[in-house]
C-alpha positions as CSV (number, residue, x, y, z in Angstrom):
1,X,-14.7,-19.6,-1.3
2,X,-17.9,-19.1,-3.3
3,X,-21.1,-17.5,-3.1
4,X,-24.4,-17.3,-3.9
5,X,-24.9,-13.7,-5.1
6,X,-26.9,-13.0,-8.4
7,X,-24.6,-11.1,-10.5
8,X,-24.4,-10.2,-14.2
9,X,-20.7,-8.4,-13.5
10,X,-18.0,-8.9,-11.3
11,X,-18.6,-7.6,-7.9
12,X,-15.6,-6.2,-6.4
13,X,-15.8,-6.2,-2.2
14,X,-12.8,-4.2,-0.8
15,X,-11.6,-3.0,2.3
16,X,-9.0,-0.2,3.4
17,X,-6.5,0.0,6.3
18,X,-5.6,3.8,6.4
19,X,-3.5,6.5,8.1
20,X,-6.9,8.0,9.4
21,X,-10.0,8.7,8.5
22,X,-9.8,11.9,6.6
23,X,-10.9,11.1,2.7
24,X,-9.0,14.3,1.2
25,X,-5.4,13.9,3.6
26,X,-5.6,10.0,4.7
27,X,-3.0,7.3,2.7
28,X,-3.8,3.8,2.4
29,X,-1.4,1.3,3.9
30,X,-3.4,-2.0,3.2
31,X,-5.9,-3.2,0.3
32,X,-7.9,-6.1,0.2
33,X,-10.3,-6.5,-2.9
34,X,-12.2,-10.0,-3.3
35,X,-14.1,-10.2,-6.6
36,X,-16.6,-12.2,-6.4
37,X,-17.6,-13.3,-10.2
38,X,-20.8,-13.9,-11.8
39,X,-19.9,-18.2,-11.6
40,X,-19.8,-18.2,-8.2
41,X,-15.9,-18.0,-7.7
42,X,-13.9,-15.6,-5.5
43,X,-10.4,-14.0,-6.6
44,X,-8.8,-12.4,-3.6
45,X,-5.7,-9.5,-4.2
46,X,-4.7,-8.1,-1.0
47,X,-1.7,-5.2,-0.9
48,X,0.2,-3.3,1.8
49,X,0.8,0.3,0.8
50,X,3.9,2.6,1.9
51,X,1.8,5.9,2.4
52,X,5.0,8.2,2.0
53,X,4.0,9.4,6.1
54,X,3.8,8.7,9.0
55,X,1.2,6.4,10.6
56,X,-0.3,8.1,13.8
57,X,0.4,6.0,16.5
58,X,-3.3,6.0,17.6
59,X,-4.8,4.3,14.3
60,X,-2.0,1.6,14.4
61,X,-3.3,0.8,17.3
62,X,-6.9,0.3,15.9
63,X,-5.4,-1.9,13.1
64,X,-2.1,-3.0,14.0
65,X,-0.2,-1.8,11.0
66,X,2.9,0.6,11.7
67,X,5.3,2.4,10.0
68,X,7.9,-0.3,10.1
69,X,5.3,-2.9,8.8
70,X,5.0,-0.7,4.8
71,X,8.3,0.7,4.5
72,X,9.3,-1.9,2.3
73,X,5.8,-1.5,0.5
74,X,5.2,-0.1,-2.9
75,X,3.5,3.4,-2.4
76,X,0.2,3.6,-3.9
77,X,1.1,5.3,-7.3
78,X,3.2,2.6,-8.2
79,X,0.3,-0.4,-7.9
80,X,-2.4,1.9,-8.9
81,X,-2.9,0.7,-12.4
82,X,-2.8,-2.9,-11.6
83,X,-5.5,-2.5,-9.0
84,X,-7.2,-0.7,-11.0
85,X,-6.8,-3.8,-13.6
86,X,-8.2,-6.1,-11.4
87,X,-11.0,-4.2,-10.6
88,X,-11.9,-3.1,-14.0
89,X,-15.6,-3.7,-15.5
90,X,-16.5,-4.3,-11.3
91,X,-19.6,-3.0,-9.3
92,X,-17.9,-2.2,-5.9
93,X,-19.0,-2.9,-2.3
94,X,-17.9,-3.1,1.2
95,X,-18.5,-2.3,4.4
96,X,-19.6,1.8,4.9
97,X,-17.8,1.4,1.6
98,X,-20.0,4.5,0.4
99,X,-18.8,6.7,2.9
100,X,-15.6,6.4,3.5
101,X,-13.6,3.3,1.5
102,X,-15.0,4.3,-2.0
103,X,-14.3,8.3,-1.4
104,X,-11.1,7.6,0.0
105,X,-9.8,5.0,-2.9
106,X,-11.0,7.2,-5.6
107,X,-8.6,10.1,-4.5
108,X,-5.8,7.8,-4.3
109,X,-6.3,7.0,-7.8
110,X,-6.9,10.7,-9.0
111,X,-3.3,11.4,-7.1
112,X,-2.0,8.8,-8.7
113,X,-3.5,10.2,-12.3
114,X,-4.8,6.6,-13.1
115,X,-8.7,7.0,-14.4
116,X,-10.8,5.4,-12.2
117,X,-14.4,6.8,-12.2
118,X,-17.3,5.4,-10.2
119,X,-20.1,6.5,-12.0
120,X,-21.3,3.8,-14.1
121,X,-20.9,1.3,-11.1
122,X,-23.4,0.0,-8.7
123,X,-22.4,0.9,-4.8
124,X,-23.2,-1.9,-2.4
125,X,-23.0,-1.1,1.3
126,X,-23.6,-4.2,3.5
127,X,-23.4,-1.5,6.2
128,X,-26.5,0.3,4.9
129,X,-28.8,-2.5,4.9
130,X,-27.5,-4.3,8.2
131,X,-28.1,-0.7,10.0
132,X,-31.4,-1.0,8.3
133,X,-32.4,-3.9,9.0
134,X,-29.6,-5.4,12.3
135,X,-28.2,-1.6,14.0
136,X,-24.6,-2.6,15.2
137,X,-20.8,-3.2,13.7
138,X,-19.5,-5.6,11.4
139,X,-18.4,-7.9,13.8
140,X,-21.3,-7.6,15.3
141,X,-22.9,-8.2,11.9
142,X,-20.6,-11.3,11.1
143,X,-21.6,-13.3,14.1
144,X,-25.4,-12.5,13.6
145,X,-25.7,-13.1,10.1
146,X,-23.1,-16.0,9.6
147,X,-22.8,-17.3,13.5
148,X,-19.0,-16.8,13.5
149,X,-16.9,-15.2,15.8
150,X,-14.3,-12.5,13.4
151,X,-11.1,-13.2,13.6
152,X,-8.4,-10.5,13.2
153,X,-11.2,-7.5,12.6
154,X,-10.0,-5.0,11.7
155,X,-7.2,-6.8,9.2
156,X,-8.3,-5.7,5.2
157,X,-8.8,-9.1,4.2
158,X,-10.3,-10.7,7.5
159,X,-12.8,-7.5,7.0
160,X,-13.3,-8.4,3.1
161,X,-13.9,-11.4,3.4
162,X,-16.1,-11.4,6.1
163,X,-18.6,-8.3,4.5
164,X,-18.7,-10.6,1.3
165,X,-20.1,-13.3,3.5
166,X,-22.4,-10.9,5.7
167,X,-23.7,-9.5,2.5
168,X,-24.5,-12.8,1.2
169,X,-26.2,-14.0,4.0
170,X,-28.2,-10.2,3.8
171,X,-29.5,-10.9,0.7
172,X,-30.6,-14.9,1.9
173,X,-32.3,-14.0,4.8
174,X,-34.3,-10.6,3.5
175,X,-35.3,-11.8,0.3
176,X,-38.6,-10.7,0.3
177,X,-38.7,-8.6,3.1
178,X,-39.4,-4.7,2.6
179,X,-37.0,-1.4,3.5
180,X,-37.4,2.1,3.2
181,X,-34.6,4.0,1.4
182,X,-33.3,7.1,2.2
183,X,-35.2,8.8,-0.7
184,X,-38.6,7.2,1.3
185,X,-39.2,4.4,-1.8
186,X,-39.6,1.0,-0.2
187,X,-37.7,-1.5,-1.6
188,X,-38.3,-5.4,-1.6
189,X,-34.8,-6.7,-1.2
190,X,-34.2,-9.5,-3.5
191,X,-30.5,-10.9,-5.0
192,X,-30.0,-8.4,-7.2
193,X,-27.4,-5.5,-7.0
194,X,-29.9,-3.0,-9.1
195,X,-32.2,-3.7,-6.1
196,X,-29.8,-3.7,-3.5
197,X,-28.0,-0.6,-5.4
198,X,-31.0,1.3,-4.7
199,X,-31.4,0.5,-1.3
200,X,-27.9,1.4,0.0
201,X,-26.9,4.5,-2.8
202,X,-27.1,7.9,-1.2
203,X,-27.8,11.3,-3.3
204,X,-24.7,12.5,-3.2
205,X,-23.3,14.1,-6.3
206,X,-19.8,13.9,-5.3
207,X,-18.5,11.2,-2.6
208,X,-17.5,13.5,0.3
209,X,-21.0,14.5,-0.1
210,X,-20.5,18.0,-0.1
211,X,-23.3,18.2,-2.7
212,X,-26.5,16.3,-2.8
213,X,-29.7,16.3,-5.2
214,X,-32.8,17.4,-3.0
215,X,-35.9,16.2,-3.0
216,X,-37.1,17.9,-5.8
217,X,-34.4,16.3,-7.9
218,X,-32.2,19.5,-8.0
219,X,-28.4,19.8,-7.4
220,X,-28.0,21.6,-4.2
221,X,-24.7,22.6,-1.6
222,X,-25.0,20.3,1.4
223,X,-22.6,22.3,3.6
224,X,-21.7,25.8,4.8
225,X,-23.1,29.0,4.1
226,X,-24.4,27.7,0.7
227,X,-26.1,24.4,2.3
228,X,-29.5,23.9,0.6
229,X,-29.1,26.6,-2.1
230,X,-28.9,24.9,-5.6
231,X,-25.3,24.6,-7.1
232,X,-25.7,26.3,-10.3
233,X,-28.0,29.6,-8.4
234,X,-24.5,29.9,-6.3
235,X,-22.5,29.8,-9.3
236,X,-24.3,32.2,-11.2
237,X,-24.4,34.9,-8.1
238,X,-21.5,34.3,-6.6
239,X,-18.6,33.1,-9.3
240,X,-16.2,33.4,-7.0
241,X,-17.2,30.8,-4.9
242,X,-15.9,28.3,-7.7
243,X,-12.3,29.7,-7.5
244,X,-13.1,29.8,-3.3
245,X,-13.7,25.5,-3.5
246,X,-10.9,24.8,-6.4
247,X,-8.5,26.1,-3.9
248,X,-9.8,25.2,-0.7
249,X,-9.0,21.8,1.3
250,X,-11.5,19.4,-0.4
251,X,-11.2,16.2,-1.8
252,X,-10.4,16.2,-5.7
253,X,-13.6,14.6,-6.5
254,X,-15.6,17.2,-5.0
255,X,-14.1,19.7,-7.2
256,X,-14.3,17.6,-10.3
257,X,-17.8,17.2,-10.3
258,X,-18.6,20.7,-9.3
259,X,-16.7,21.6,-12.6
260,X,-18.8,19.1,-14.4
261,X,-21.8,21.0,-13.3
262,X,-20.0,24.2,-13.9
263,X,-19.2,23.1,-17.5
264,X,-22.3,21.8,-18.3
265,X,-24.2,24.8,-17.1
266,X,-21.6,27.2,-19.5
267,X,-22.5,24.4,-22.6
268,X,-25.8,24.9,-22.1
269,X,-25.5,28.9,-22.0
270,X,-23.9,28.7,-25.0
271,X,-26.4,26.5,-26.6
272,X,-29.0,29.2,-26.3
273,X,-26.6,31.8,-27.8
């Protein structure tokens, strides 16, 4: 398979079967990652994961993956630096991979202790701009863009495979065309994952997005009692709050960022010492 994407870096498309769809509790039982590279080629690595629990009967029935179907599987921690390998120096995208496949895969990896930070990659959702632009599902999405009926949805790799080609068709039939982002910037779409980058991204600080930066470009709480108030006011008044999320039921990387803001704001303090 090849593609027609304009990339200066590997672009990594990836989709996860899961126990459910909770980012902080939910395993992975099945990986798919094709990486399409900057030539025009596609390497595929697909891998079934053992969770280490049970897989609720509902969501096997969704993807047709059950408990008997891993336990011979690896569990995550034990194939989390080679995927990690393979996806090294990648931009990542998917299919509401910004919501829930990218939160989800980065606490695997933090449970797994293998360092594998997001930050200095480019987020492509194919969702984002085919609710933009087409509102419906990926299979919806896959016979609209490409005229082909999906064949095992819901499977990791017949997902993959099919976003990479949805996205590529995206990106062939807007060129041109103009979107409004969430921030309210239009956007002419054109191949290019900066471009595309900043039509999909969110402004979310963490990936649950239990913090956001506002529209005056300031760090704020997007939930709960503190929703709106900026991050490092709520740390100041209320210290305890800190402790309060450090030992609450939230994902890791919702309380590693806020300790990066925390950290940052106690540098800064003692900068002015």
């Amino acid at each position: 398979m090849t593609h027609q994407l304009v990339l200066r870096k590997p672009l990594a498309f990836f989709d996860l079967e899961t126990t459910g769809i909770n980012t902080a509790k939910d395993r992975i039982i099945d990986i798919c990652i094709a990486k399409a590279m900057p030539g025009g080629e596609v390497v595929t690595k697909s891998q079934r994961v053992n969770p280490g629990v049970p897989i609720p009967l509902e969501t096997s029935l969704i993807h047709g993956i059950y408990d008997d179907d891993v336990k011979d599987a690896p569990a995550f921690k034990a194939v989390a630096r080679n995927l990690a390998q393979f996806m090294e120096g990648c931009d990542l995208a998917g299919f509401n991979s910004n919501r829930f496949d990218v939160p989800l895969l980065v606490e695997e990896f933090l449970r797994a202790n293998v360092d594998f930070d997001v930050k200095n990659r480019r987020l492509l959702d194919a969702q984002r701009i085919f609710h933009l632009m087409e509102p419906r599902n990926l299979t919806a999405a896959y016979k609209y863009y490409c005229d082909k009926d999906l064949v095992g949805a819901h499977g990791a790799e017949a997902d993959t495979l099919a976003t990479l080609e949805v996205l590529n068709a995206q990106v062939q039939r807007y060129a041109g065309r103009v979107a409004k982002a969430d921030s309210g910037q239009e956007i002419v779409i054109d191949n290019d994952m900066d471009v595309l980058h900043s039509l999909t991204a969110n402004r979310n600080i963490d990936l649950a997005g239990r913090m956001m930066i506002n529209s005056e470009g300031v760090e704020v709480f997007n939930f709960g009692k503190h929703k709106d108030r900026p991050v490092l006011e709520v740390l100041e008044k209320e210290p305890a709050f800190y402790d309060w999320l450090q030992k609450g039921d939230f994902p890791l990387d919702t309380k590693r960022r806020l300790t990066e803001i925390r950290l940052r704001a106690l540098t800064t303090a003692n900068g002015r010492k």
